[in-house]
N, CA, C and O atoms as a printed pandas DataFrame, in Angstrom:
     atom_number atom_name residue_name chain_id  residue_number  x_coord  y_coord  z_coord
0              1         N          UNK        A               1   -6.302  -14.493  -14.571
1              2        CA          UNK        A               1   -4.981  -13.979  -14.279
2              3         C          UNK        A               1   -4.826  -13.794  -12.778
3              4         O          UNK        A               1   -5.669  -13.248  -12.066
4              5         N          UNK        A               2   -3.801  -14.243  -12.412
5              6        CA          UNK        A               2   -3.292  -14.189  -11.185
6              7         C          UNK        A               2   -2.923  -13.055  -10.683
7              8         O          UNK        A               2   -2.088  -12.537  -11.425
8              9         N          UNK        A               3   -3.209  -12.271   -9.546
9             10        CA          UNK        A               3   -3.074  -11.221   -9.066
10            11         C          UNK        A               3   -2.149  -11.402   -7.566
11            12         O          UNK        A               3   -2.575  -12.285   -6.821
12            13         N          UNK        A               4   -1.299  -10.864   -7.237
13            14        CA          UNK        A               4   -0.919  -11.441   -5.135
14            15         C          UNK        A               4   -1.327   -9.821   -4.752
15            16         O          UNK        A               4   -1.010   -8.717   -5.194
16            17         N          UNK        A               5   -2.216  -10.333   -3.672
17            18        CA          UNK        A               5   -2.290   -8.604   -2.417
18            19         C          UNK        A               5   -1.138   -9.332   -1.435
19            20         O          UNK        A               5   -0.747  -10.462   -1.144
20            21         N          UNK        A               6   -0.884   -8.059   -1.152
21            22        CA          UNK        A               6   -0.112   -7.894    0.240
22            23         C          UNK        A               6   -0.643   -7.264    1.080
23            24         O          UNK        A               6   -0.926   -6.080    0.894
24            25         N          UNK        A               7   -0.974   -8.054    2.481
25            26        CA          UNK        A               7   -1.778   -7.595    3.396
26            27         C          UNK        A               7   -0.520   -7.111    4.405
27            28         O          UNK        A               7    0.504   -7.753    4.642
28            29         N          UNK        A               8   -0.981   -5.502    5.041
29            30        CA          UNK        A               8   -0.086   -5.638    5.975
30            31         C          UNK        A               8   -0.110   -5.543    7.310
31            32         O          UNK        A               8   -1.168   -5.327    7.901
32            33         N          UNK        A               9    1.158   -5.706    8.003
33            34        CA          UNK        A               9    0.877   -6.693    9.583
34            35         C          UNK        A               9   -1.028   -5.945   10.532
35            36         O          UNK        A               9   -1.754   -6.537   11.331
36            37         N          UNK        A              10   -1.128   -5.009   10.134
37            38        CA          UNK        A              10   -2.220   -4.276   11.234
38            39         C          UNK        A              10   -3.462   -4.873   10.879
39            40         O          UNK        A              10   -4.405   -4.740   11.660
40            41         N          UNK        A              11   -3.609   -5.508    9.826
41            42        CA          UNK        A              11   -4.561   -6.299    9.131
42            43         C          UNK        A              11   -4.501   -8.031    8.529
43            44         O          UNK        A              11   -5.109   -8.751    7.737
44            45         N          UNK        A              12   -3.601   -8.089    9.279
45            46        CA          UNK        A              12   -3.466   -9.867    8.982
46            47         C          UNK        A              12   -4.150  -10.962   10.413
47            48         O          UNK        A              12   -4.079  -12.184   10.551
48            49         N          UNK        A              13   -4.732   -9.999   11.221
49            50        CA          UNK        A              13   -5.558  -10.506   12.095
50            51         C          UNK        A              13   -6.912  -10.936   11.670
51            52         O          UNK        A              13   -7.651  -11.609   12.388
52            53         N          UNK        A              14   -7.101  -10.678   10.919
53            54        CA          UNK        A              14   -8.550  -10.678   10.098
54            55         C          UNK        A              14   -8.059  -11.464    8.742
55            56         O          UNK        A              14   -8.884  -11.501    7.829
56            57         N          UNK        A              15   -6.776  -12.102    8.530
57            58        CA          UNK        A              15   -6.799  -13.206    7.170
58            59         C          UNK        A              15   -6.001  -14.223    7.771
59            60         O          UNK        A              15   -5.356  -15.008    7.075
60            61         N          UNK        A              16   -6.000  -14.262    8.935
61            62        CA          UNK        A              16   -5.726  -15.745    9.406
62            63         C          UNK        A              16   -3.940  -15.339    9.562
63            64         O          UNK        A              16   -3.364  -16.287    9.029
64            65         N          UNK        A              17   -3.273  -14.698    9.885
65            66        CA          UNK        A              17   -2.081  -13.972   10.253
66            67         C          UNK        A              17   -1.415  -14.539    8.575
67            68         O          UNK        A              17   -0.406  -15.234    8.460
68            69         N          UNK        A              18   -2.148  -14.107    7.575
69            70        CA          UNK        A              18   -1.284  -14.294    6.386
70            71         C          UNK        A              18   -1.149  -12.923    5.839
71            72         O          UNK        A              18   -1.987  -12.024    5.905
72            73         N          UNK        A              19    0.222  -12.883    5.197
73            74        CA          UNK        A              19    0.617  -11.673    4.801
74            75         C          UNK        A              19    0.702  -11.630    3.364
75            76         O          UNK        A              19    1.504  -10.876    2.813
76            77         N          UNK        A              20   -0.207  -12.521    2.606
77            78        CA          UNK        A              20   -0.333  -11.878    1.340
78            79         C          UNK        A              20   -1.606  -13.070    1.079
79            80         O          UNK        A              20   -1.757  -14.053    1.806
80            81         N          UNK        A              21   -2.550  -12.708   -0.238
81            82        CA          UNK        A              21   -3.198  -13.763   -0.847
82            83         C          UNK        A              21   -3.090  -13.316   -2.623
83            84         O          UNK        A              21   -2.666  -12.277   -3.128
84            85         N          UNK        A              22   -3.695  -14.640   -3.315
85            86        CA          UNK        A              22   -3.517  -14.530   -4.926
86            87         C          UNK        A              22   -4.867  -14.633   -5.294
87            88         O          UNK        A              22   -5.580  -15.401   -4.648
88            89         N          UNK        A              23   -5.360  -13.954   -6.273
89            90        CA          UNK        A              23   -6.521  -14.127   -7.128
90            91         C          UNK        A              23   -6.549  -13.983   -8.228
91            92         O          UNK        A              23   -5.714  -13.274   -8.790
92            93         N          UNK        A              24   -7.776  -14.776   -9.050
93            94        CA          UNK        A              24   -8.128  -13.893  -10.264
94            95         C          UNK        A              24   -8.396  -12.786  -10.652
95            96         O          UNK        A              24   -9.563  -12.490  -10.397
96            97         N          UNK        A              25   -7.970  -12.205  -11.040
97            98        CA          UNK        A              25   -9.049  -10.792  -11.355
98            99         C          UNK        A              25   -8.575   -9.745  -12.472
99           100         O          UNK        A              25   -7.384   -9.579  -12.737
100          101         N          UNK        A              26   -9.542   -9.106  -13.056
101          102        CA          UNK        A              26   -9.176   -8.173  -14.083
102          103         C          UNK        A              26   -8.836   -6.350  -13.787
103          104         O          UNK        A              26   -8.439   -5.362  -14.406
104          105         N          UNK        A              27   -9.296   -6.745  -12.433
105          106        CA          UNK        A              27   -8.877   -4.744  -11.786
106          107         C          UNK        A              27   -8.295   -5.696  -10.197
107          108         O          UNK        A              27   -8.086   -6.779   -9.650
108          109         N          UNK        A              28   -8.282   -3.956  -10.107
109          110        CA          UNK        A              28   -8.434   -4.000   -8.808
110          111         C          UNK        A              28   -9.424   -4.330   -8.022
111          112         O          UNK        A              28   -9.528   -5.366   -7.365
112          113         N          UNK        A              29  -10.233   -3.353   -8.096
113          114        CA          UNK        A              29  -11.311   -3.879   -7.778
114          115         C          UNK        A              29  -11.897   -5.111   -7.459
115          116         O          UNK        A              29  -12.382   -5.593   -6.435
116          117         N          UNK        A              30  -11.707   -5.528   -8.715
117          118        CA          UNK        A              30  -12.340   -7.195   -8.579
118          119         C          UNK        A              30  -11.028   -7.748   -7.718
119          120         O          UNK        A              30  -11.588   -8.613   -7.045
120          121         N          UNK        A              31  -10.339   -7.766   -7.523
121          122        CA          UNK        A              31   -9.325   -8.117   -6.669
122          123         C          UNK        A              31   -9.545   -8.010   -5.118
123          124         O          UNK        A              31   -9.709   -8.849   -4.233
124          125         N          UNK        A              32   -9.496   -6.904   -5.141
125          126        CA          UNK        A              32   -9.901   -6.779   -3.489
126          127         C          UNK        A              32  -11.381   -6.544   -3.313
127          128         O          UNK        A              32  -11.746   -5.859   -2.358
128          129         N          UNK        A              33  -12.144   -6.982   -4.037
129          130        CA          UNK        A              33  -13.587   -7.893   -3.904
130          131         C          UNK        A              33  -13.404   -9.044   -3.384
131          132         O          UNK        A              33  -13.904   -9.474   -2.344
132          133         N          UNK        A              34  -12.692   -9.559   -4.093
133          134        CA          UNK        A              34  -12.381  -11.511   -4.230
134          135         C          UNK        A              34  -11.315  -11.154   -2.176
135          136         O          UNK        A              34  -11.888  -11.700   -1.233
136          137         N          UNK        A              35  -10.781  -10.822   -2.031
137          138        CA          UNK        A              35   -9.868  -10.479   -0.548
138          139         C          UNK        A              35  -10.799  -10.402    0.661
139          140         O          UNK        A              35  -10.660  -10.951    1.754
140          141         N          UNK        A              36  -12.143   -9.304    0.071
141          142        CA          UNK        A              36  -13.017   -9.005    1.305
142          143         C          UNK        A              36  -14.157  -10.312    0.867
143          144         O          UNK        A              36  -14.830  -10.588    1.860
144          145         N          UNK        A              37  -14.346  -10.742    0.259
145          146        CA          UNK        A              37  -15.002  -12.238    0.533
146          147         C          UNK        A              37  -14.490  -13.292    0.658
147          148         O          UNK        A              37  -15.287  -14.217    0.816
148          149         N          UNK        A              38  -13.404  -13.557    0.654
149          150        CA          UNK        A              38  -12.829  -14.578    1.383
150          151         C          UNK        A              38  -12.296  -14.572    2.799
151          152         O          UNK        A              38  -11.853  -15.506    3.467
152          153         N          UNK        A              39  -12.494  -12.882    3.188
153          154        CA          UNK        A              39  -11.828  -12.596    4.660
154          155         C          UNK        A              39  -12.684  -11.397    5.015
155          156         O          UNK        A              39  -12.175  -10.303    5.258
156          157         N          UNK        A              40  -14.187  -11.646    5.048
157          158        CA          UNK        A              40  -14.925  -10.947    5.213
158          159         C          UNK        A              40  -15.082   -9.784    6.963
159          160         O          UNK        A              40  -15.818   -8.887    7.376
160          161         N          UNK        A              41  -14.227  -10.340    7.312
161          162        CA          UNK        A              41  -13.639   -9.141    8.801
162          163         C          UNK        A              41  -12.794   -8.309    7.448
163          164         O          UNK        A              41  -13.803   -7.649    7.199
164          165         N          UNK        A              42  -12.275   -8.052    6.903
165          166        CA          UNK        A              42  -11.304   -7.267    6.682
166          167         C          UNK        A              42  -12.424   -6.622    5.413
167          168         O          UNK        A              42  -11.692   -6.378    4.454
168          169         N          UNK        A              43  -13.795   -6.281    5.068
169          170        CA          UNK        A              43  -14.306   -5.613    4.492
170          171         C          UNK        A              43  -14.271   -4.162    5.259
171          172         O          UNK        A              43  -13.876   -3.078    4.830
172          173         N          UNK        A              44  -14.844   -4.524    6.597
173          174        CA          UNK        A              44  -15.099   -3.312    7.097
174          175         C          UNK        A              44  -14.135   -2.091    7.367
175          176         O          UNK        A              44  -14.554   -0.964    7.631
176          177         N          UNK        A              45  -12.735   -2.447    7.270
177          178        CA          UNK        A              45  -11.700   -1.741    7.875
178          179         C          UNK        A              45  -11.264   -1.366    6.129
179          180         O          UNK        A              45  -10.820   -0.218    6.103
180          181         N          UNK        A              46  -11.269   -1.779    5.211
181          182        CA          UNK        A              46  -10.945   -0.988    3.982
182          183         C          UNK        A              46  -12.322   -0.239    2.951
183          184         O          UNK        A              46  -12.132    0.638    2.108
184          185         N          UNK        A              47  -13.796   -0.907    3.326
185          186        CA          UNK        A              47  -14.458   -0.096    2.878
186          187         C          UNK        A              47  -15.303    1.012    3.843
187          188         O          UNK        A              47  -15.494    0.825    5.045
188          189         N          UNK        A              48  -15.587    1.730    3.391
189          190        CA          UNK        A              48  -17.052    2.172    3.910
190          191         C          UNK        A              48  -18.389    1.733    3.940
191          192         O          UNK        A              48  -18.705    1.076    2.948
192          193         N          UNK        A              49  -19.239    1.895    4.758
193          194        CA          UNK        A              49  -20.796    1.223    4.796
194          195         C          UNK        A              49  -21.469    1.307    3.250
195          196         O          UNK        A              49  -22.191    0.420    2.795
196          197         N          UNK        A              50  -21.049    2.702    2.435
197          198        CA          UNK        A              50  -21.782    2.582    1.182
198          199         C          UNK        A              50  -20.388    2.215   -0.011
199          200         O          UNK        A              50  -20.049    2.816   -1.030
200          201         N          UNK        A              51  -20.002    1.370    0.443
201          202        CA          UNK        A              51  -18.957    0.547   -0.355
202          203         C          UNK        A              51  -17.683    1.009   -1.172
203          204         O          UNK        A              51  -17.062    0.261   -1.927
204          205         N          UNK        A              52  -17.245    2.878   -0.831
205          206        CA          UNK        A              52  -15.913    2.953   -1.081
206          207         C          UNK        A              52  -14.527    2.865   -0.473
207          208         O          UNK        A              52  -14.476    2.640    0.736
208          209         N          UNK        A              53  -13.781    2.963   -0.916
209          210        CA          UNK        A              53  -12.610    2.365    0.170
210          211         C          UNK        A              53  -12.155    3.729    0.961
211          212         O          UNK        A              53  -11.847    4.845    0.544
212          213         N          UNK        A              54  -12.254    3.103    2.432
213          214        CA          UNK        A              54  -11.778    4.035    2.928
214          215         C          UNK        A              54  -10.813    5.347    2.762
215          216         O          UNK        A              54  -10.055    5.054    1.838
216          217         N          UNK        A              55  -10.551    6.420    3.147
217          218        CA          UNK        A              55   -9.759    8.004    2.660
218          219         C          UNK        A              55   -8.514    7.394    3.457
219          220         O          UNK        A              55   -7.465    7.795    2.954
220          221         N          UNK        A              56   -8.304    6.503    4.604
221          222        CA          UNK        A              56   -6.916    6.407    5.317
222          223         C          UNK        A              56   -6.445    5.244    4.565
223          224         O          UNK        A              56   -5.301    5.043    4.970
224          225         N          UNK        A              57   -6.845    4.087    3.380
225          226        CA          UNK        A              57   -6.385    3.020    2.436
226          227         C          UNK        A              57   -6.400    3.330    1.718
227          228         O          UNK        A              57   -7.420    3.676    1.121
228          229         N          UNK        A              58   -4.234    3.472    0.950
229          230        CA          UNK        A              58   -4.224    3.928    0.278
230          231         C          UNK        A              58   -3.954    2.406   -0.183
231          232         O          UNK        A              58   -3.658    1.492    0.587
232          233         N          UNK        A              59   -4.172    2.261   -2.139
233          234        CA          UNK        A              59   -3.612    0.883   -2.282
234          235         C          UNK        A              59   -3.136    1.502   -3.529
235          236         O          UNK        A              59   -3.612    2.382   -4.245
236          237         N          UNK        A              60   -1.702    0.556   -3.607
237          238        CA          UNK        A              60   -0.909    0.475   -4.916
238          239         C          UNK        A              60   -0.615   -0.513   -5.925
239          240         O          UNK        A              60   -0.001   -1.517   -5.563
240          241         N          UNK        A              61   -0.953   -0.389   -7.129
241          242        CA          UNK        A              61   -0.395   -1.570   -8.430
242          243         C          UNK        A              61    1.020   -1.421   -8.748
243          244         O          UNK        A              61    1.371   -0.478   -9.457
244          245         N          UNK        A              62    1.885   -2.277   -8.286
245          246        CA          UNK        A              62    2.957   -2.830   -8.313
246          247         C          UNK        A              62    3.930   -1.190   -8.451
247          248         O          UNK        A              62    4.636   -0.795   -9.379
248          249         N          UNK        A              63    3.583   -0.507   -7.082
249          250        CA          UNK        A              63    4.453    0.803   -6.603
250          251         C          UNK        A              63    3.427    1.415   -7.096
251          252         O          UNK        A              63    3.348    2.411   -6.378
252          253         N          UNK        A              64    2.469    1.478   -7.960
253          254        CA          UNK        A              64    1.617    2.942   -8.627
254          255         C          UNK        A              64    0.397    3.425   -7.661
255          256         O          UNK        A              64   -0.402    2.630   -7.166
256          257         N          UNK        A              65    0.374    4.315   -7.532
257          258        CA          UNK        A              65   -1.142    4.746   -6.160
258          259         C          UNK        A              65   -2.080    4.963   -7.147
259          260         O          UNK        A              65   -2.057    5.919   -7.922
260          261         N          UNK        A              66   -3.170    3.804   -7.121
261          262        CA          UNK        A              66   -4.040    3.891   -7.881
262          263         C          UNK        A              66   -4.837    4.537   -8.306
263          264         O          UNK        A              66   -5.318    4.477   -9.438
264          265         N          UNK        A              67   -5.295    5.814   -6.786
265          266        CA          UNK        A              67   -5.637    7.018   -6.901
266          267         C          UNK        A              67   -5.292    7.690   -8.674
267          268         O          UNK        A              67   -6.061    8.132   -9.528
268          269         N          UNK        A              68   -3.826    7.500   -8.658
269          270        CA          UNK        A              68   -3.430    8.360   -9.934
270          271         C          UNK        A              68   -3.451    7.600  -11.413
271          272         O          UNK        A              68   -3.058    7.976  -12.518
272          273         N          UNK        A              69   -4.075    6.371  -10.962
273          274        CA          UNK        A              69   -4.659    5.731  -12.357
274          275         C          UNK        A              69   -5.855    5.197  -12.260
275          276         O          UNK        A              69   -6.357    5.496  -11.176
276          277         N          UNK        A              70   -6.640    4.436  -13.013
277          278        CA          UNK        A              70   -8.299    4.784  -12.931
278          279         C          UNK        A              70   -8.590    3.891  -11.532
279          280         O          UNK        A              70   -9.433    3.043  -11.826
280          281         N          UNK        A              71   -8.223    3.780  -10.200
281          282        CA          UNK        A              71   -8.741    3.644   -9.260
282          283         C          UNK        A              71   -8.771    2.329   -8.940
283          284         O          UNK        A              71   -7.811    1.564   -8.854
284          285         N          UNK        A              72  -10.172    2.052   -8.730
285          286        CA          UNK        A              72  -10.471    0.421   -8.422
286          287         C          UNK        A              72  -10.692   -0.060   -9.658
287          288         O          UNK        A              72  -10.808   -1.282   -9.748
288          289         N          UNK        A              73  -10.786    0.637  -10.706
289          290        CA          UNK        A              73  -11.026    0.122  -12.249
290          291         C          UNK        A              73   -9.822   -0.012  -12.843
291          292         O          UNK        A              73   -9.873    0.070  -14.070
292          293         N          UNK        A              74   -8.350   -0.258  -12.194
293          294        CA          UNK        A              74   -7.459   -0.282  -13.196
294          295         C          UNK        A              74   -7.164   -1.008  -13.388
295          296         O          UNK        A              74   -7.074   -1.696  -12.371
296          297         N          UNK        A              75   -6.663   -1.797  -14.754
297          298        CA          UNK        A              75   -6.901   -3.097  -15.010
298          299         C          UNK        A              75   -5.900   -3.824  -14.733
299          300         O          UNK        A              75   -4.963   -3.528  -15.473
300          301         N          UNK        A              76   -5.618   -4.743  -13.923
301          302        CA          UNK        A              76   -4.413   -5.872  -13.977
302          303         C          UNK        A              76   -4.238   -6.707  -14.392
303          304         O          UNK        A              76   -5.233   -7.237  -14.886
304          305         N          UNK        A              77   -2.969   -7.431  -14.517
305          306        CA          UNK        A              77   -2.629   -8.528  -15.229
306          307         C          UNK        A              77   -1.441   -9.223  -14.394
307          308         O          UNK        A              77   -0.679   -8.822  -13.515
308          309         N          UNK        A              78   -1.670  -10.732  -15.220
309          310        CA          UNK        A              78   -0.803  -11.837  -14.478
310          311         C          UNK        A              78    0.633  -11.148  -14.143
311          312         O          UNK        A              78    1.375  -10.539  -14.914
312          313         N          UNK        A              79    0.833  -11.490  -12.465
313          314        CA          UNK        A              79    1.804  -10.970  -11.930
314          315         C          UNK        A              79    2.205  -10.485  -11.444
315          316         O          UNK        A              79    3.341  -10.569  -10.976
316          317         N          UNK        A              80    0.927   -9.276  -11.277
317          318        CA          UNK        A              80    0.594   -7.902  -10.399
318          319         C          UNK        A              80    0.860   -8.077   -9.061
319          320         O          UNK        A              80    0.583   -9.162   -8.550
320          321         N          UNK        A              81    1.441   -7.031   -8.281
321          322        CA          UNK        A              81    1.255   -7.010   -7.102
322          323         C          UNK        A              81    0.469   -5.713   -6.547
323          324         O          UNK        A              81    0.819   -4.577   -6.870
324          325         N          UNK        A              82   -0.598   -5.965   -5.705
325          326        CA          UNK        A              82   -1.233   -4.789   -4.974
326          327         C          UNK        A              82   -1.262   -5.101   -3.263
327          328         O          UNK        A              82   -1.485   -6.079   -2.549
328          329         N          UNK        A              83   -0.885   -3.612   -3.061
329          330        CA          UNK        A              83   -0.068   -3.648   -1.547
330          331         C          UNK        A              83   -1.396   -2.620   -1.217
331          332         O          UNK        A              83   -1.830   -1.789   -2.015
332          333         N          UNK        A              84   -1.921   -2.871    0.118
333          334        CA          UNK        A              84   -3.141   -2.508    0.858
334          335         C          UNK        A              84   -1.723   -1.635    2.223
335          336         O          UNK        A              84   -0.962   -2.104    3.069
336          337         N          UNK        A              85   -2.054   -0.189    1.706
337          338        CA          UNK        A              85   -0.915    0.353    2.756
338          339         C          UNK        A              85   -2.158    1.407    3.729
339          340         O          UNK        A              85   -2.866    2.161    3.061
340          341         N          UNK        A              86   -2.307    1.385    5.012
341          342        CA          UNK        A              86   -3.255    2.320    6.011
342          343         C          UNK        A              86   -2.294    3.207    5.862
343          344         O          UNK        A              86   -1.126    2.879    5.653
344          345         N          UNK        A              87   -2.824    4.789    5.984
345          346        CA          UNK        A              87   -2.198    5.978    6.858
346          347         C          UNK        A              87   -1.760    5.415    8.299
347          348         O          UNK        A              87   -2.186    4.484    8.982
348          349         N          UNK        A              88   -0.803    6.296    8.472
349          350        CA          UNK        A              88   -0.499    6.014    9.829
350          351         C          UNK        A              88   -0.601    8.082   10.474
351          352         O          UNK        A              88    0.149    8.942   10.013
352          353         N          UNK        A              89   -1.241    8.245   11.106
353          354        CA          UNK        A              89   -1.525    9.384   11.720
354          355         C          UNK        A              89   -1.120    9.439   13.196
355          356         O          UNK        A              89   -0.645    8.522   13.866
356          357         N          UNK        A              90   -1.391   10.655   13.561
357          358        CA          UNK        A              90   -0.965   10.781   15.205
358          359         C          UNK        A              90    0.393   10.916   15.213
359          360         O          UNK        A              90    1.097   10.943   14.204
360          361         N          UNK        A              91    0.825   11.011   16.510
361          362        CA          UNK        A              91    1.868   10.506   17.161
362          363         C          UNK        A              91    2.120   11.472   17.709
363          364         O          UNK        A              91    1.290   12.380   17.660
364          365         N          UNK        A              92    3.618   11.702   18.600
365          366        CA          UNK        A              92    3.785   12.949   19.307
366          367         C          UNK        A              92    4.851   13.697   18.337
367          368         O          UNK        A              92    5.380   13.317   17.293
368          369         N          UNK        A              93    4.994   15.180   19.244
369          370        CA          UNK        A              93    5.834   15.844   18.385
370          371         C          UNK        A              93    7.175   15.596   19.288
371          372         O          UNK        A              93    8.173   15.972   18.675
372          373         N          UNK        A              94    7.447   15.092   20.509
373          374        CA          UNK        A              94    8.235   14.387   21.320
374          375         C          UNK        A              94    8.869   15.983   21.819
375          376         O          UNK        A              94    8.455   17.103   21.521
376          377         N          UNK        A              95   10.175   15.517   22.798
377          378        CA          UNK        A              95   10.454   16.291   24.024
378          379         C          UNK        A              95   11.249   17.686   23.141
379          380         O          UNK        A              95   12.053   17.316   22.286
380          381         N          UNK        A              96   11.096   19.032   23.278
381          382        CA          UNK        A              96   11.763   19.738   22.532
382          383         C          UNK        A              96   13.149   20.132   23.154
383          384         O          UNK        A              96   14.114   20.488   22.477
384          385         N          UNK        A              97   13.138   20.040   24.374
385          386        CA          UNK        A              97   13.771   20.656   25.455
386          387         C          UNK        A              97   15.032   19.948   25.019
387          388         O          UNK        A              97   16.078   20.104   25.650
C-alpha cells in the first residue's frame, strides 16, 4: 500500500529539494523507515542516536498527531498522507513601545 510523506521546505535539502515521497508501508513507522533510507541525511534531524523521533517532530496521519494514536505503530493504508511538521521555537517578543 501506497503511503505519500510530505517533506517540508526546512528539510527538502536532504531529499534532493523534493517536497513529498510515496511508499509501501503498513505504519508509520515503516514509512518513515523506508524515507530515512532512501534519504539517509534526513535520519539524523528526525531521529535520535537511540532511534526515537525527535520531541521538536511532530508527524501527522492525514491531519491526526500520531502522538494521539498508537504512534509510529499506527497502521496505514492506501492513500494516506503523513506530513513531517518541526516545532518552530524562538523568536522575538518584538518592539512594545
Amino acid at each position: 500500500m501506497a503511503v505519500k510523506i510530505m517533506i517540508p521546505t526546512p528539510l527538502r535539502v536532504f531529499t534532493g529539494k523534493r517536497d513529498s515521497a510515496e511508499f509501501s508501508a503498513a505504519t508509520v513507522g515503516e514509512a518513515l523507515g523506508n524515507l530515512t533510507t532512501e534519504f539517509g541525511e534526513l535520519r539524523k534531524h528526525l531521529y535520535t542516536d537511540d532511534g526515537k523521533l525527535r520531541a521538536f517532530v511532530n508527524v501527522y496521519l492525514n491531519d491526526e498527531d500520531i502522538r494521539y494514536l498508537a504512534k509510529e505503530n499506527t497502521p496505514t493504508k492506501d492513500g494516506d498522507t503523513i506530513s513531517i511538521v518541526p516545532s518552530i521555537a524562538g523568536g522575538s517578543a518584538g518592539n512594545a513601545n
